[in-house]
N, C-alpha and C positions, 0 to 999 in steps of 0.2 A: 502668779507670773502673768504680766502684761499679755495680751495680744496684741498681734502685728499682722500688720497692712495684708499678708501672704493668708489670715485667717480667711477670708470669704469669697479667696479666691474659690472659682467651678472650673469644672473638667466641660469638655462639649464632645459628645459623640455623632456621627451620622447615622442617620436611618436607611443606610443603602450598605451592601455589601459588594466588595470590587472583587470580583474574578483572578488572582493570580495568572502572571503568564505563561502559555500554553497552548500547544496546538489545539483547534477548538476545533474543526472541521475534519474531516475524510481529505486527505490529501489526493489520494489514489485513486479515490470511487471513480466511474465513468472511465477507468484504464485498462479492464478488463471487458469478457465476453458480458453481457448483460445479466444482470443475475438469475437465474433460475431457481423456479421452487420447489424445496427438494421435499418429498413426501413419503419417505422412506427414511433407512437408515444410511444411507449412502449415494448418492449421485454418480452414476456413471456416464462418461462423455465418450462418444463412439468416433474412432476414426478411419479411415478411409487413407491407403498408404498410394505413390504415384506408381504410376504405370507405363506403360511404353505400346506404342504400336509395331505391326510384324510384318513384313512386308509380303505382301500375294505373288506368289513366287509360279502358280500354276492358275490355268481358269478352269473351271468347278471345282477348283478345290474344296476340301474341307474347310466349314466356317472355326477358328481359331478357337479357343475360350483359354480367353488370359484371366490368370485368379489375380481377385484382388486381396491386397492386404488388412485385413480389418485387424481392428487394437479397440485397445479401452485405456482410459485412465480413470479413476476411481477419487470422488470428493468424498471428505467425512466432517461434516459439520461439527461445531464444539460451542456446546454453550457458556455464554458469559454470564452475569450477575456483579451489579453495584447495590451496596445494600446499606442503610445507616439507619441509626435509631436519635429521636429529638423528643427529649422526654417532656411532658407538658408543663412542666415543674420549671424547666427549663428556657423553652418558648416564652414563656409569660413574664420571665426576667430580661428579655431581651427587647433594645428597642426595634431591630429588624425579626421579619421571621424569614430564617434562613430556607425553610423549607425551598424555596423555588429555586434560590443559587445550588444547594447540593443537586438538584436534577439536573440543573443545567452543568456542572461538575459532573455528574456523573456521565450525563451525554458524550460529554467532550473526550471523557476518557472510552468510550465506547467507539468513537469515530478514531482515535488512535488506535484500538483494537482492531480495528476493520483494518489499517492499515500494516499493522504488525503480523495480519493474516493473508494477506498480499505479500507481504515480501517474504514470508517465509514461503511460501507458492512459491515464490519465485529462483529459491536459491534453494531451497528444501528438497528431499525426497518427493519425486511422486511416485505413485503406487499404479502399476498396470496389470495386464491378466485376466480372464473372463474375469477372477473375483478381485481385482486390483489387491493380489496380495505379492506382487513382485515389485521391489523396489527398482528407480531411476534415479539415479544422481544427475545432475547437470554436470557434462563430461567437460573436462581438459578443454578439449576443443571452442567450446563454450566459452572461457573464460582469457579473460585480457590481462595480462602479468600487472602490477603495481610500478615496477624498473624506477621506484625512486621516485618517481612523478605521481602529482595530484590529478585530477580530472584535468586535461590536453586535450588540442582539437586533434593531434595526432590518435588517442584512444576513441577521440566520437567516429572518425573516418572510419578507421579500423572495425568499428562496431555497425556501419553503414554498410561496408564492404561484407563483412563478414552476414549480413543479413539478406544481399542481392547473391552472390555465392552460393547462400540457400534458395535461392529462388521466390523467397517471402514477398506475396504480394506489393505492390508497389503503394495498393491504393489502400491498405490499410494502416492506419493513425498509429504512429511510434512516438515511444517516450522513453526517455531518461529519466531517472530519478537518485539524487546525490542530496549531499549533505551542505550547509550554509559556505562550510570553508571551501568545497568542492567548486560552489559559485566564482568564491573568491578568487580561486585558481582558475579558473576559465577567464574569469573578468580582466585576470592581467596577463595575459598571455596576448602574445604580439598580436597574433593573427588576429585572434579579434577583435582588438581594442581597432584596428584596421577596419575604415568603411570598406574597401571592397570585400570583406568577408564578414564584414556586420551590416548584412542588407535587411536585420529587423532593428537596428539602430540599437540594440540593444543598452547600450553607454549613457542613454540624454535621460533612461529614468532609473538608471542603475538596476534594471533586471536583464538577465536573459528570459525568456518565455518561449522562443523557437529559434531554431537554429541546424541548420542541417539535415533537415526536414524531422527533426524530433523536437518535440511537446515537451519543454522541460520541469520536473513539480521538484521541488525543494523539500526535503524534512531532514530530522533530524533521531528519528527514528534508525535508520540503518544502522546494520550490524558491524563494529569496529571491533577490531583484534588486535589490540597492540598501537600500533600505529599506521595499520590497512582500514580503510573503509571500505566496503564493498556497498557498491552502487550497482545499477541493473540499467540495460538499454532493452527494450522489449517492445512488443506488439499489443494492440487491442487482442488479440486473438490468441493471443499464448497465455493465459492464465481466465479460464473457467470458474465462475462465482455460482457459489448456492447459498439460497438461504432456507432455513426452517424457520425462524422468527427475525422479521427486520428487529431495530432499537423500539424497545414498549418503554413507558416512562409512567409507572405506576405511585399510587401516593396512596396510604392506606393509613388505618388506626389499629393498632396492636391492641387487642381485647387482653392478651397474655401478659403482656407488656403497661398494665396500668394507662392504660389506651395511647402509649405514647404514637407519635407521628413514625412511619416509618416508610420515607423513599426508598424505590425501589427498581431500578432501571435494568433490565437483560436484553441480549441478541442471541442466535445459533445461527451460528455460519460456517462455510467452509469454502477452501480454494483448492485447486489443484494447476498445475501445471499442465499444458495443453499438448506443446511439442517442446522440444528442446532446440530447435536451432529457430525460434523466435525470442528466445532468453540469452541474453548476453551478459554473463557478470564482468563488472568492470574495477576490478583491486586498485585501489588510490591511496597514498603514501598521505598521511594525517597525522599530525603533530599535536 
């Protein structure tokens, strides 16, 4: 049988490996209390309840003693691990060596974990109690009905209000954090497409970034139920970080393993929830 013209055709490969997409960064990091290193089995954060003064009703009176209320809320850090095996067998048949994109794969999915531990801080149980073994839910009150609508600026006020109500410092840095479609539903909502109420022009580069004096981050991580998204409006100061091990990115040779290559990437970390009337969940209607 003849050959033809298609006989000597070649294949071309690249010597580079592209990253699929994917969140690659910590969305959240820098949104909480700074992290703390936790040196134990558990982190406890001490707090200090408000008080009132009484009025001097007599002179020499007796000096007052007003109790204060002290609390705890309790961190418990949890270790992660990304771990894969590149047998050398294998390496040496390839024109890239993948070894440094799985690290960097693995990293990325480690900076998602840090984030997936933040929000569940955030909507999750926290545990109080000299031994933080009593639970807290994030009450009723805390949270913002969905009523059919996406992210509104009517829910960001409402989230604003409901934060000065508590008395929550002024000068501490608040954030939002919702999902791409949540964007989109703010984006075309009257009021804002409106310069007198888009005084960060947010429209000329198609992001919001601030607005209503909250810091807004974007993922896609939150937790959807059907067709609710829950987003969170919060504080610097409402959600406490520990760590036992930041992200390590180890690379090693398995003696057991016919010395294959074996990345190796782990963190321990843990969050807790601080107060509860700096945590706003915010229910948004997602199709």
């Amino acid at each position: 049988m003849a050959e033809t013209i298609e006989t000597p055709r070649v294949n071309q490969y690249q010597n580079t490996m592209r990253i699929l997409c994917q969140q690659k960064d910590s969305r959240l990091e820098g949104t909480t209390i700074p992290p703390v290193k936790i040196e134990g089995e558990y982190l406890y954060w001490e707090r200090i309840g408000a008080t009132e003064a009484v009025d001097l009703e007599v002179r020499h009176g007796d000096t007052p003693n007003i109790e204060v209320d002290h609390s705890r809320r309790r961190s418990t850090a949890a270790p992660k691990v990304w771990a894969t095996l590149l047998d050398r067998a294998d390496a040496a048949r390839m024109l890239v060596d993948p070894k440094g994109p799985y690290q960097q794969t693995a990293k990325m999915a480690m900076n998602r974990a840090k984030d997936r531990i933040i929000i569940a801080a955030l909507g999750g149980s926290a545990w109080s109690g000299k031994t933080g073994t009593t639970e807290v839910v994030l009450p009723a009150s805390q949270k913002i009905a969905h009523s059919n609508v996406g992210l509104t600026l009517g829910k960001i006020l409402l989230a604003s209000e409901m934060l000065e109500t508590a008395d929550v410092d002024p000068e501490i840095e608040r954030f939002i954090i919702a999902s791409a479609q949540q964007k989109t539903n703010l984006l075309t909502t009257t009021e804002v497409k409106s310069t007198d109420y888009n005084s960060v022009k947010a429209l000329t580069d198609g992001k919001i970034n601030q607005f209503m004096g909250f810091t807004f981050k974007w993922l896609n991580l939150l937790t959807k139920t059907l067709t609710t998204r829950y987003c969170y409006a919060y504080t610097k100061e409402a959600i406490g970080f520990g760590t036992v091990e930041e992200i390590t990115v180890r690379l090693s040779e398995r003696v057991d393993k016919n010395y294959a290559w074996q990345p190796y990437v782990s963190m321990d970390m843990g969050a807790s929830r601080i107060e509860e009337v700096q945590v706003i969940e915010i229910a948004c209607t997602e199709t």
